[in-house]
C-alpha positions in Angstrom: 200.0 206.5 88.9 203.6 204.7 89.2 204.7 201.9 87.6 203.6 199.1 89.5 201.2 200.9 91.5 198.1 198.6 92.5 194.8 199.6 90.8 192.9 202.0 93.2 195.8 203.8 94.2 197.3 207.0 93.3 199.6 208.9 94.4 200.1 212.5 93.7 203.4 214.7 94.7 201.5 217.8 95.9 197.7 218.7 96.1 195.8 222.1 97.3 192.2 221.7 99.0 189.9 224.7 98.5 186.9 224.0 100.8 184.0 226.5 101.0 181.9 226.5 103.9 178.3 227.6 103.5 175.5 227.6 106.1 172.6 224.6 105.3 169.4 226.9 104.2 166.6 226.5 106.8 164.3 223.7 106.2 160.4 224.0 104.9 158.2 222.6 107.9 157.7 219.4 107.2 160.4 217.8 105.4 160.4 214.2 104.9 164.0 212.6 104.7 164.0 209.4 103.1 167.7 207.7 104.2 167.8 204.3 105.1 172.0 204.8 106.7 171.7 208.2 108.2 172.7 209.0 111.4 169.8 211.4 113.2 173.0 213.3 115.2 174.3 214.4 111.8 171.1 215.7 110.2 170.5 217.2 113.5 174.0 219.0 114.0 173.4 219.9 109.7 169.8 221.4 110.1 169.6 222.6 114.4 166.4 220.5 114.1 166.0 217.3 115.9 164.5 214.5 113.9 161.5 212.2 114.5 162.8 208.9 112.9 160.2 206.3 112.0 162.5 202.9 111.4 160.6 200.0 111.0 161.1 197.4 113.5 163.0 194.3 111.4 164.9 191.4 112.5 166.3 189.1 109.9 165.6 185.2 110.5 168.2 184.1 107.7 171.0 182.3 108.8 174.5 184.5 108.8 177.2 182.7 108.5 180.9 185.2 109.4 184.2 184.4 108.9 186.0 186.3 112.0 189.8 185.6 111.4 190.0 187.8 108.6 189.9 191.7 108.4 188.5 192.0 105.0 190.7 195.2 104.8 191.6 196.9 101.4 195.2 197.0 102.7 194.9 193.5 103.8 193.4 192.0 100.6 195.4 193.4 98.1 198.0 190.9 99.1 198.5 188.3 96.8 198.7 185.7 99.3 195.7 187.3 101.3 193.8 187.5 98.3 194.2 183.8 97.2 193.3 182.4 100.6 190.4 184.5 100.6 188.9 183.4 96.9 189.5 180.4 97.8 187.1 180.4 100.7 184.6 182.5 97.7 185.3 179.5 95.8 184.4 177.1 98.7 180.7 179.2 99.1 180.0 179.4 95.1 179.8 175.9 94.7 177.3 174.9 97.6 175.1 177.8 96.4 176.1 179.5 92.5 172.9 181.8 92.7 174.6 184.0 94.7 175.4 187.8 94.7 179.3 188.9 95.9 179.6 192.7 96.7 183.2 193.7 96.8 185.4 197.0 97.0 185.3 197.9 93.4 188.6 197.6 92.8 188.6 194.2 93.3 186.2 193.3 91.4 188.2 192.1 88.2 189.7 189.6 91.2 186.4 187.9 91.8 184.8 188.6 88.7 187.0 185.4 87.2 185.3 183.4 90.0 181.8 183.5 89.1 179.4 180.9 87.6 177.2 182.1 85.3 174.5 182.1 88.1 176.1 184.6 90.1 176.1 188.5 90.2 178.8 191.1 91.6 178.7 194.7 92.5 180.3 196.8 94.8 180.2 199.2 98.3 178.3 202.4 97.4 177.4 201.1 93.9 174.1 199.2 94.8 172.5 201.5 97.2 168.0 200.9 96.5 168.1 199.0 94.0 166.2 195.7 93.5 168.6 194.3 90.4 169.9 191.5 92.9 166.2 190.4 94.6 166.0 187.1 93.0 170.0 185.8 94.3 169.5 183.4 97.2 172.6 184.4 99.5 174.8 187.6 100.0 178.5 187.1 99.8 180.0 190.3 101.6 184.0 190.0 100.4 185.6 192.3 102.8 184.6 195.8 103.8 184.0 199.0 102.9 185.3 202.5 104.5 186.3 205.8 104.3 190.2 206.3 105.0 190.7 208.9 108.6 191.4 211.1 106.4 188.3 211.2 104.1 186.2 210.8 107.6 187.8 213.9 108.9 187.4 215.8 105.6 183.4 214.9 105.9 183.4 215.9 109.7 185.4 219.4 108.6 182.6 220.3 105.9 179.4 218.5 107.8 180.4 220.6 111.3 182.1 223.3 109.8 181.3 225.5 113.5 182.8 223.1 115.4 186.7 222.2 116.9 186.3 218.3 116.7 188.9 216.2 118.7 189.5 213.6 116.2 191.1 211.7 118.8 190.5 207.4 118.6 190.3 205.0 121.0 190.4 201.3 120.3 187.3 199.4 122.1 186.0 195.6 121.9 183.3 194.7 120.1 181.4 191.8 120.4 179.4 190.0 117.8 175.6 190.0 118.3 175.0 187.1 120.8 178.5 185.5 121.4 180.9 186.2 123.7 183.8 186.8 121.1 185.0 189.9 119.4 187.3 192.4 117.5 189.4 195.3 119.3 188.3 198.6 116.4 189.5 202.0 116.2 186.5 204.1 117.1 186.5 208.2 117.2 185.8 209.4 120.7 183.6 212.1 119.2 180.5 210.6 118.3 179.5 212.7 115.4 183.1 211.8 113.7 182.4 207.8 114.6 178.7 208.3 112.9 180.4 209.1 109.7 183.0 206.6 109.7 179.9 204.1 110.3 178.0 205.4 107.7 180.6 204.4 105.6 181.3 201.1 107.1 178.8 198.8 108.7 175.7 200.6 107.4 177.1 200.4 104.0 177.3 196.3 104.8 174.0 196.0 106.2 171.8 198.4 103.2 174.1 196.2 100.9 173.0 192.8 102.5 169.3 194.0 101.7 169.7 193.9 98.1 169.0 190.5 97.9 165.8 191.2 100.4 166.5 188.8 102.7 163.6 190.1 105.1 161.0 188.8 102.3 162.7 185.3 102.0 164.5 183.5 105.5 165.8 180.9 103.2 168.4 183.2 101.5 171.8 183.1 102.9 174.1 186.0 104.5 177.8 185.4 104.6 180.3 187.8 106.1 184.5 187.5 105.0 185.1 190.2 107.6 185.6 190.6 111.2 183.8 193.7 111.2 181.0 193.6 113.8 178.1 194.9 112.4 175.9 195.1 116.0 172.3 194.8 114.5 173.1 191.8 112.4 172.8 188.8 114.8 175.4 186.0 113.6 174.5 182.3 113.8 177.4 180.5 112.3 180.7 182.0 113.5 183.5 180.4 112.5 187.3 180.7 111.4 188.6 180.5 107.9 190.0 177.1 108.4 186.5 175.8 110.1 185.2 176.9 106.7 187.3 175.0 104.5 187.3 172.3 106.9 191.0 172.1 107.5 192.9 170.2 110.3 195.1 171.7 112.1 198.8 172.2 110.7 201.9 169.3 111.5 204.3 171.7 111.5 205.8 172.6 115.1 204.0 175.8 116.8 205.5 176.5 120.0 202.8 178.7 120.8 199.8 176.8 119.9 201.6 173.8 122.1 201.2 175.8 125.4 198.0 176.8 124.5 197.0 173.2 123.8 198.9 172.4 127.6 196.9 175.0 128.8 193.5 174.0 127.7 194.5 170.3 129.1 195.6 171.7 132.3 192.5 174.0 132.9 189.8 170.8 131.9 191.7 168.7 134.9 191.9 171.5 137.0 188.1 173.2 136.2 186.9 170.3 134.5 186.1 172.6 132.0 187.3 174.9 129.0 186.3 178.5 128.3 188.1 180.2 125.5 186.7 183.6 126.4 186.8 183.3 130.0 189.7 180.5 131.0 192.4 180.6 128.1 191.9 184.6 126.7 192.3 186.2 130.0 196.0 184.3 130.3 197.6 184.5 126.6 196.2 187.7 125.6 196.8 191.9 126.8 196.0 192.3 130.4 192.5 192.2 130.5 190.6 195.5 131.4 187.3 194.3 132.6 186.2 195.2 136.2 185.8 191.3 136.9 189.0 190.1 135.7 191.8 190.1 137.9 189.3 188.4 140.4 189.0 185.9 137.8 192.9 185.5 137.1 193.3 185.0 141.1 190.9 182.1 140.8 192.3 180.4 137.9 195.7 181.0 139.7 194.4 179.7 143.3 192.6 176.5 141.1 196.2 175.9 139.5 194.6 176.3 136.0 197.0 179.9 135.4 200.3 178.8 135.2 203.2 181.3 134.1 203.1 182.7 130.5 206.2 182.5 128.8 207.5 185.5 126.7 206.5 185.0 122.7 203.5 183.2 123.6 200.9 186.4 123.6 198.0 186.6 121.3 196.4 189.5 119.6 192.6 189.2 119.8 192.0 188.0 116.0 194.8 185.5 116.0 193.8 183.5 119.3 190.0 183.4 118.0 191.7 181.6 115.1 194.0 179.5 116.4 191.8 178.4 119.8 189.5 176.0 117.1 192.6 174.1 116.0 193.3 173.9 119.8 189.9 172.3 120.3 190.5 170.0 117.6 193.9 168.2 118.6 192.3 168.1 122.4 189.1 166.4 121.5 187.0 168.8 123.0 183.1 168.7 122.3 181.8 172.5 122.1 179.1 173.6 124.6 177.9 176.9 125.0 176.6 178.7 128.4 174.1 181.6 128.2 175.0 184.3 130.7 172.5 187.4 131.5 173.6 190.4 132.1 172.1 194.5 132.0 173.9 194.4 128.1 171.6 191.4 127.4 172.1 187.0 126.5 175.4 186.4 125.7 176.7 182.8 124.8 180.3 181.6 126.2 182.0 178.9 124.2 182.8 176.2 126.7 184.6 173.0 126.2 185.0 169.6 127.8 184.6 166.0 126.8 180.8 165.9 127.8 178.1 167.5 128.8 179.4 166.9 132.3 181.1 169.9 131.6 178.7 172.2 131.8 177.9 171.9 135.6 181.6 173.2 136.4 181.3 175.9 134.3 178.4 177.4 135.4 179.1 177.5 138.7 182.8 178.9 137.9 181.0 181.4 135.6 178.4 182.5 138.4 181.0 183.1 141.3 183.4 184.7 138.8 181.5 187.0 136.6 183.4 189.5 134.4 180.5 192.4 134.8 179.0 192.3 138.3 175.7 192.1 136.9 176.0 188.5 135.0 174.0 185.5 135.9 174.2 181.9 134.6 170.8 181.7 132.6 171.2 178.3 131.4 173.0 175.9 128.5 172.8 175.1 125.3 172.9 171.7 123.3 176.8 170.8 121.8 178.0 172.1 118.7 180.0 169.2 118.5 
């Protein structure tokens, strides 16, 4: 390690892999494979036999609280400033509930470890798998992510389907959190059987970890997500920025890009007589949008007079307008609605805006005649968030 090298890193001037390839054995009829995170397509590449899986049919009903405008990267949190912004947000959730149990990459747990009141626990990714040490915490704090680096996935993919030429081509794709019509672009392998490793690794290693507490056997205890990473069969009930959390108003300092999205907003209530992040402000200040509904929807927010030009400097990346939009909301009074569309993909809600609940009439008939996937309908509304 260098001088000055973080902890968890090393570098090393030259290395030599030696990888031996043997074939699996054949597998005794039956055999009984006890893996809560494995992927049926691997075990079935591994072995030529195609599993019968018996999962049992769960849904949590504990509330899960994620904080979406951070990454909860490695990279990401090992910068100082990162890192403080982030504890502090740890500190925030330790006082309203100090029985709780923080898993961490392990690296930085000396970070978080100086945190902790004496009736809460730590561990870290990959170091809690089964065990029932953490059962009598009453909420989950996951502090980031786990994962495997491209490199580590590939080296799994090269030994697990050793027969096989992979592409390990990626792609990025949006992801939306369970039941809200927001989400994270991620880099995702187009070969499945590479992405079912790096998932392993990833959200599976989130949601087995979540479990240690056995939530399941208690709705009461609390799940908390610092990450944007989308973990599909974990549905999300409080989702809310960084700043929401800590209950910040929004900054006095001059933001010439927040101050046309705030003039956009304004512009798009008089002209819509409602607000849609998602579906009135994204479509305008973010990359051109891709889905098969969406330039039919730009033409109707241009033909309403709610699209007017975008000036250079003034784009968004996806994480960075999910943040900022809630401080827009804030300096234009809005009250927050929510519409619940229908589609072949199943409920989503769509954050919508507006000053009452008069609202909510314009947006779903704007929503109904411009749908983003031709099979949406307007299902119905839910109550203000406030």
């Amino acid at each position: 390690m260098r001088d000055g090298e973080p902890e968890g890193r090393k570098r090393f001037s030259s290395a030599l892999d030696v990888v031996f390839k043997a074939e699996p054995p054949p597998l005794p009829t039956p055999t009984i494979i006890l893996d809560a995170t494995g992927k049926p397509d691997i075990y079935e590449r591994l072995f030529g036999v195609k599993p019968l899986v018996y999962a049992p049919a769960m849904t949590l009903e504990n509330g899960v609280t994620q904080v979406y405008s951070t990454s909860g990267s490695y990279a990401s949190m090992r910068q100082a400033v990162f890192l403080r912004h982030l504890l502090e947000l740890l500190d925030r959730l330790l006082r309203e509930e100090p029985r709780t149990l923080v898993i961490c990459k392990q690296a930085l747990e000396r970070h978080v470890r100086e945190h902790l009141p004496p009736e809460a626990g730590l561990t870290h990714f990959y170091g809690n798998r089964g065990s029932n040490a953490y059962k009598d915490f009453q909420q989950v704090v996951i502090f980031g992510m786990p994962g495997m680096t491209p490199d580590t996935v590939q080296r799994y993919a090269g030994a697990l389907y050793y027969e096989d030429n992979l592409v390990s081509d990626t792609e990025l794709t949006l992801r939306l959190y369970h039941g809200y019509d927001v989400g994270v672009q991620v880099q995702v392998y187009k070969e499945p059987l590479i992405q079912a490793i790096a998932e392993t690794a990833r959200e599976d290693e989130v949601l087995q970890s979540i479990h240690r507490i056995r939530p399941g056997l208690d709705p009461s205890k609390g799940i908390v997500l610092i990450t944007n990473l989308v973990i599909p069969e974990l549905p999300v009930t409080r989702l809310l920025s960084a700043r929401e959390l800590l209950d910040r108003k929004p900054p006095d300092r001059p933001n010439p890009r927040r101050a046309f999205l705030v003039a956009l907003a304004e512009r798009q209530f008089a002209h819509l007589g409602f607000v849609s992040p998602a579906r009135t402000l994204w479509p305008l200040v973010g990359p051109p949008p891709e889905a098969p509904g969406s330039q039919a929807l730009l033409d109707a927010l241009g033909h309403s007079g709610a699209a007017p030009p975008v000036p250079e400097g003034v784009r968004y990346t996806r994480s960075r307008f999910y943040e900022a939009k809630d401080l827009v909301r804030q300096v234009c009074a809005f009250e927050r609605f929510e519409v619940i569309l229908v589609s072949v993909k199943g409920r989503v809600a769509v954050e919508v805006w507006g000053r009452d609940r008069g609202c909510l009439e314009a947006a779903l008939r704007f929503l109904r005649d411009h749908p983003l996937d031709p099979s949406e309908a307007a299902a119905g509304q839910s109550n203000s968030e406030g």
